[in-house]
N, C-alpha and C positions, 0 to 999 in steps of 0.2 A: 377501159384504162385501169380500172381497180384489180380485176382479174391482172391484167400485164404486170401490176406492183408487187401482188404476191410472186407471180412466176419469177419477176426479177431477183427479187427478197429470197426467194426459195433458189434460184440458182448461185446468187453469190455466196448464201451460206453452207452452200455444196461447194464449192471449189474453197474457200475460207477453212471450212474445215478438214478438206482432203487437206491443203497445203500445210494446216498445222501439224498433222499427222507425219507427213514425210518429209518435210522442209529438217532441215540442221542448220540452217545461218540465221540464225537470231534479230536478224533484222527482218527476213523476209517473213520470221514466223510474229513478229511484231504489227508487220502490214496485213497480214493475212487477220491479227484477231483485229486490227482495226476493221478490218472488211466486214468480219463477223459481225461487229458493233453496229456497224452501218444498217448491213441487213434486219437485226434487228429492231434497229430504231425504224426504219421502211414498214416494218409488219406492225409494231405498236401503231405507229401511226394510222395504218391504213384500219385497222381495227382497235381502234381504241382500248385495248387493253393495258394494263401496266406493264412499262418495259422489263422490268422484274419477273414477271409472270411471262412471258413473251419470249427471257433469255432463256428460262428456264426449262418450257418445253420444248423451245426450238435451235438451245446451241448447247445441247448438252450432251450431245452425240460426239463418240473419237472415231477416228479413220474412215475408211473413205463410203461415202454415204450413199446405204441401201435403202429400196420400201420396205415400209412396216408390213407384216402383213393380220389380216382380220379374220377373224376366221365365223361363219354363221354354220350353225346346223338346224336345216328345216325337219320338223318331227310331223308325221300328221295322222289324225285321227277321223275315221269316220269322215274321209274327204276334207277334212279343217285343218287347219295348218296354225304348231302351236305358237303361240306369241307373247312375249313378257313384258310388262307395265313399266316405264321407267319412271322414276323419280319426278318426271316434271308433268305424267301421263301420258305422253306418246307411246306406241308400243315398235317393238321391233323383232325381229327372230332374234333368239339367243345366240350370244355370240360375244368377240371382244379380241384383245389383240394376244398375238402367239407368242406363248411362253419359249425363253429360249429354249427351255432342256424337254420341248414338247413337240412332238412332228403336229402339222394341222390336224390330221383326221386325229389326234388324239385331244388338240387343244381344243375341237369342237365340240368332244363330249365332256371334256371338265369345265366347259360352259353351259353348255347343257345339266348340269349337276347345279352349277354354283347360281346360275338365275333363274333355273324353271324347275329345281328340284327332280329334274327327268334324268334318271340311269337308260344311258341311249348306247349303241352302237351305229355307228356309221358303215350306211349301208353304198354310197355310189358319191359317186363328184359331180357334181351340176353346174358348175364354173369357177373360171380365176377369172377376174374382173379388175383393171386399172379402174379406182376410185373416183379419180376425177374426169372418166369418162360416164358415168353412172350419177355419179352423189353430188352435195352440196349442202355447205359451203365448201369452195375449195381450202386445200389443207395445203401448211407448208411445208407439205414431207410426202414425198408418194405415200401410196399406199395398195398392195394388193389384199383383193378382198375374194374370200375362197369360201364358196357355199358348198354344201354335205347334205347330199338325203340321208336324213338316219331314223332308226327305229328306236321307239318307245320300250325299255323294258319292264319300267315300274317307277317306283320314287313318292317321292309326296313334296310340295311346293311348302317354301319356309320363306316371310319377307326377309330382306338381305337388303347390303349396303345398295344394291344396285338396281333390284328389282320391287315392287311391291305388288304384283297379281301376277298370275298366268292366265290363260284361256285360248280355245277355240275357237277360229272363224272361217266360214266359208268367204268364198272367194269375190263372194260379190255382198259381202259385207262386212268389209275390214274397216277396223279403227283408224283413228290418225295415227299415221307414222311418224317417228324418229327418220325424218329423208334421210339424215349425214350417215346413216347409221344399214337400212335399206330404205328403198323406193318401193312406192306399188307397183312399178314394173319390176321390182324384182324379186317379192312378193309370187305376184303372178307367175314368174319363171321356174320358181319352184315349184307350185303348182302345176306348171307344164311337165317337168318333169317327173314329177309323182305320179301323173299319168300315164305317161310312154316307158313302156318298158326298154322300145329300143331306145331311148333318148341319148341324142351326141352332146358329149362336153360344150359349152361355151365358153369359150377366150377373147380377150383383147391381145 
């Protein structure tokens, strides 16, 4: 049932927000931001967070509502696969959300730069991925998530707001993960495909 609150919360603040975007009668764009309100207050609720914080990440989008998308780029070394330290110490492949004025395979190497100090090229695509077919928690906003084999060309590692260590690990001794962010099976999947040189994209 908790899951169906967000999906509910997440679908009215989808039509709430397309309708304030296109609507012209002032009443019905009235009802629609009450709707917005509603959903709102559904996701505070369901997640205890401040409804302030809550407006903020999740009605502050205009027109009519697309997925985010994520972009990770796997690097790997001597069979290891690189991975960066976050802030609370989980690790994750480097990665983060795509810049508007950036295509993926480029947003994935200015994250590559900005949390693992690694000047990469992107070398193949290893998949698009629907989030909440993968990850958790669930979010109140789609999201697609698009992984990148790339190559290492140099760099040096700096802490930063977002990362504090890099490192290398084999595949059958990985740290704990940041799940929301990848999984060990997804993890793994880049590993799979570091391997196969014929390797087919994976889609949802």
């Amino acid at each position: 049932m908790e899951d169906r609150i967000i999906q509910w919360a997440s679908e009215l603040q989808s039509m709430a927000q397309a309708g304030l975007y296109y609507s012209e009668n002032p009443f019905d764009r009235e009802r629609y931001q009450r709707i917005r309100e509603i959903a709102a207050e559904m996701l505070a609720e369901r997640t205890g967070l401040p409804l302030e914080k809550v407006t903020d990440l999740f009605c502050g989008g205009v027109g009519y509502q697309t997925p985010k998308v994520d972009t990770r780029g796997a690097v790997f070394q001597d069979g290891r696969i690189l991975l960066v330290r976050e802030r609370d110490g989980r690790w994750a492949i480097p990665g983060g959300w795509c810049e508007y004025n950036l295509s993926p395979a480029d947003n994935a190497v200015k994250e590559l730069k900005e949390e693992a100090g690694v000047d990469a090229a992107v070398r193949s695509l290893i998949a698009v991925q629907d989030r909440d077919k993968h990850n958790q928690p669930p979010y109140p906003y789609g999201v697609v998530k698009i992984f990148f084999l790339c190559e290492a060309m140099g760099g040096d590692f700096v802490p930063n707001a977002e990362t504090t260590e890099r490192g290398c690990f084999p595949e059958d001794a990985l740290p704990p993960l940041a799940g929301e962010k990848c999984t060990e099976e997804q993890v793994r999947m880049c590993f799979q495909a570091y391997r196969d040189p014929a390797w087919s994209v994976r889609f949802d």
